[in-house]
Every structure is written in structure tokens, then in C-alpha cells.
C-alpha positions in Angstrom: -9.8 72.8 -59.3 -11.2 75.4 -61.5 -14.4 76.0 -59.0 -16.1 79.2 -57.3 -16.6 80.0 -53.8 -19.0 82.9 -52.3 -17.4 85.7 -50.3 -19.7 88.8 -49.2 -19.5 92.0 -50.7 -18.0 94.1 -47.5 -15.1 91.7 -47.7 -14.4 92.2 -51.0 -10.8 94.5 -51.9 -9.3 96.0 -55.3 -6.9 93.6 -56.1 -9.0 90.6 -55.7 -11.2 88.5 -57.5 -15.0 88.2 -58.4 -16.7 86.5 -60.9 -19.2 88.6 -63.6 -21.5 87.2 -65.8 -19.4 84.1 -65.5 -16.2 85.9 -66.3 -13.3 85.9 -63.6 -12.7 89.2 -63.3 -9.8 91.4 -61.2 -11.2 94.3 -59.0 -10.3 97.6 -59.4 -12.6 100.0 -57.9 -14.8 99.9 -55.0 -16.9 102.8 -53.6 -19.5 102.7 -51.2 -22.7 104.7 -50.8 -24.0 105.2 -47.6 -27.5 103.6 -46.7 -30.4 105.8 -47.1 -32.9 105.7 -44.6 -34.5 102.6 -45.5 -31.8 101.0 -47.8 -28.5 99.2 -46.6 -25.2 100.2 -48.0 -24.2 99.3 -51.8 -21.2 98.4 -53.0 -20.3 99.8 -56.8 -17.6 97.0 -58.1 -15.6 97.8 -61.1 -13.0 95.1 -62.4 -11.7 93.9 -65.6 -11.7 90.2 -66.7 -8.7 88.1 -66.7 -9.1 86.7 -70.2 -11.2 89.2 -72.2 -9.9 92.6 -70.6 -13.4 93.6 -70.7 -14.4 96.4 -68.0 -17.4 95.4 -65.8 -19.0 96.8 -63.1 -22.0 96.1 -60.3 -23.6 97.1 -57.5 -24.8 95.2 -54.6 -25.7 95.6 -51.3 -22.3 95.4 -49.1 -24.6 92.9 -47.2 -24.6 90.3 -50.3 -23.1 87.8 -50.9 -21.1 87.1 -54.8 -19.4 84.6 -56.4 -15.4 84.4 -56.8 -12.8 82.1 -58.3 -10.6 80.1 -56.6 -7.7 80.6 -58.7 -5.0 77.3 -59.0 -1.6 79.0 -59.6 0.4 76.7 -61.0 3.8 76.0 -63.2 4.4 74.8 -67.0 7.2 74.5 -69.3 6.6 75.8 -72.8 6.5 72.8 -75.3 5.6 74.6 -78.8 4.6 77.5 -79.5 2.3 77.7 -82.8 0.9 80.9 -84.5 -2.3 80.8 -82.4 -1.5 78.5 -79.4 1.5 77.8 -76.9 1.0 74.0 -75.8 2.0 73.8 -72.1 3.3 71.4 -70.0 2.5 70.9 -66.5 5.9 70.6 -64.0 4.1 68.7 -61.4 1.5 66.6 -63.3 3.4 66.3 -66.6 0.0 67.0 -68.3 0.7 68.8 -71.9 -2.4 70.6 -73.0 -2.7 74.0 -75.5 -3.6 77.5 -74.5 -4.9 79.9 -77.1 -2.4 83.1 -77.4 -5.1 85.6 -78.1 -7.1 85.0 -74.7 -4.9 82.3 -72.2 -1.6 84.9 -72.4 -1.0 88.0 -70.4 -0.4 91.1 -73.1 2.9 92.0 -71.7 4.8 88.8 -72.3 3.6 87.4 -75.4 6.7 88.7 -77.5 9.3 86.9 -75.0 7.5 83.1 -75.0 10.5 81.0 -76.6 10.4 76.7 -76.2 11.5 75.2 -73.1 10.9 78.5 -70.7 9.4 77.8 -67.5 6.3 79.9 -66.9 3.1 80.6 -64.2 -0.1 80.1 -65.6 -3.3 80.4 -63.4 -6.2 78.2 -64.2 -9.8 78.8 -63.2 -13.5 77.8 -64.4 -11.8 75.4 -66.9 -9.6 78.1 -68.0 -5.7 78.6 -68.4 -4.2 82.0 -68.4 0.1 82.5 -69.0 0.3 85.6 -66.3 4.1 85.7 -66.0 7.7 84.0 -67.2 9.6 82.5 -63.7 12.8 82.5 -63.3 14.8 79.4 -63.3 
């Protein structure tokens, strides 16, 4: 749970994941240059990272191989919600643990967390991210 896998670059699609200096990140962007007439092809990767919203970018060799998360989707019931963290419940392990507001919840539903809301929260490289409310 929480680990990394390797995909090659030419694989890789907007939409997807990829990891950048250890950050998961979500891929936006991908162009291609054509090989030159000794190179190979390199990819330019632009994504944004799930918990920091940080734009990042790289380029490798579409021939390369890069690290990615394997994201565990999974679903919690709300506990308590405190001014800085939301403590979450797991619905299949009953596991209760806190995630930090200002980095482990999407933007766009922070204002509708209440107690006792079921919700889907992703976790990956020992990290828990709310993404989005479910409904019941």
C-alpha cells in the first residue's frame, strides 16, 4: 500500500500519475520532440502534485523509464473535524487516523466536510488525500 511502480515514459498520458522529486504528481501536459540525428525522442512532462499543487515539469527520453504511484482509493467516514485536521475513519478496516486540512483535502470541498459524511480519500507514499464526498 502506499508504494511506487516504474512505467516508461512513451506510456505515460495527461491524466495519469508520476512521481517528482518524491511528490505524487497528476500529469497535465506532454509534448514530444523528435530525435535529432543522434538523440532519441524526449518527453517534456508537466504535472501538478496532489498535495502541494505545485507545478513541475521534466524531460526524459520517451525511452526511460520513471517512477509512479500506485494510488489505493479507498472510503472513510468523517469522525471530527478540528480547525486543522478531519480524523477519518476507514469503512473497511475501521482504522481512525487524522488528515491535515491544509494538504490531505481537495480545495473544492473543504467548505462542505460535516461529521458522519462518507467520503473517498486516496492514499499513497504514506500519504492521505480527501479527493471527493460519495454519495450514500
Amino acid at each position: 500500500m502506499g508504494d511506487k511502480t516504474k512505467v516508461q515514459v512513451s506510456k505515460l498520458k495527461p491524466g495519469r500519475y508520476i512521481i517528482i522529486d518524491g511528490e505524487p504528481c497528476r500529469i497535465t501536459n506532454i509534448t514530444v520532440s523528435s530525435p535529432g540525428k543522434h538523440g532519441s525522442a524526449k518527453a517534456r512532462i508537466e504535472a501538478v502534485g496532489v498535495f502541494d499543487k505545485k507545478v513541475r515539469s521534466i524531460v526524459k527520453p520517451t525511452s526511460a523509464e520513471v517512477e509512479v504511484p500506485i494510488i489505493d482509493k479507498r472510503v472513510g467516514q468523517i469522525i471530527a473535524i478540528t480547525p486543522d485536521t478531519v480524523q477519518l475513519m476507514d469503512m473497511e478496516t475501521y482504522e481512525t487516523f487524522d488528515v491535515p486540512i491544509e494538504t490531505g483535502v481537495e480545495d473544492d470541498i473543504k467548505d462542505q466536510l460535516t461529521e458522519g459524511i462518507t467520503v473517498e480519500y486516496w492514499e499513497t507514499l504514506g500519504r492521505i488525500k480527501i479527493m471527493r464526498l460519495r454519495g450514500e
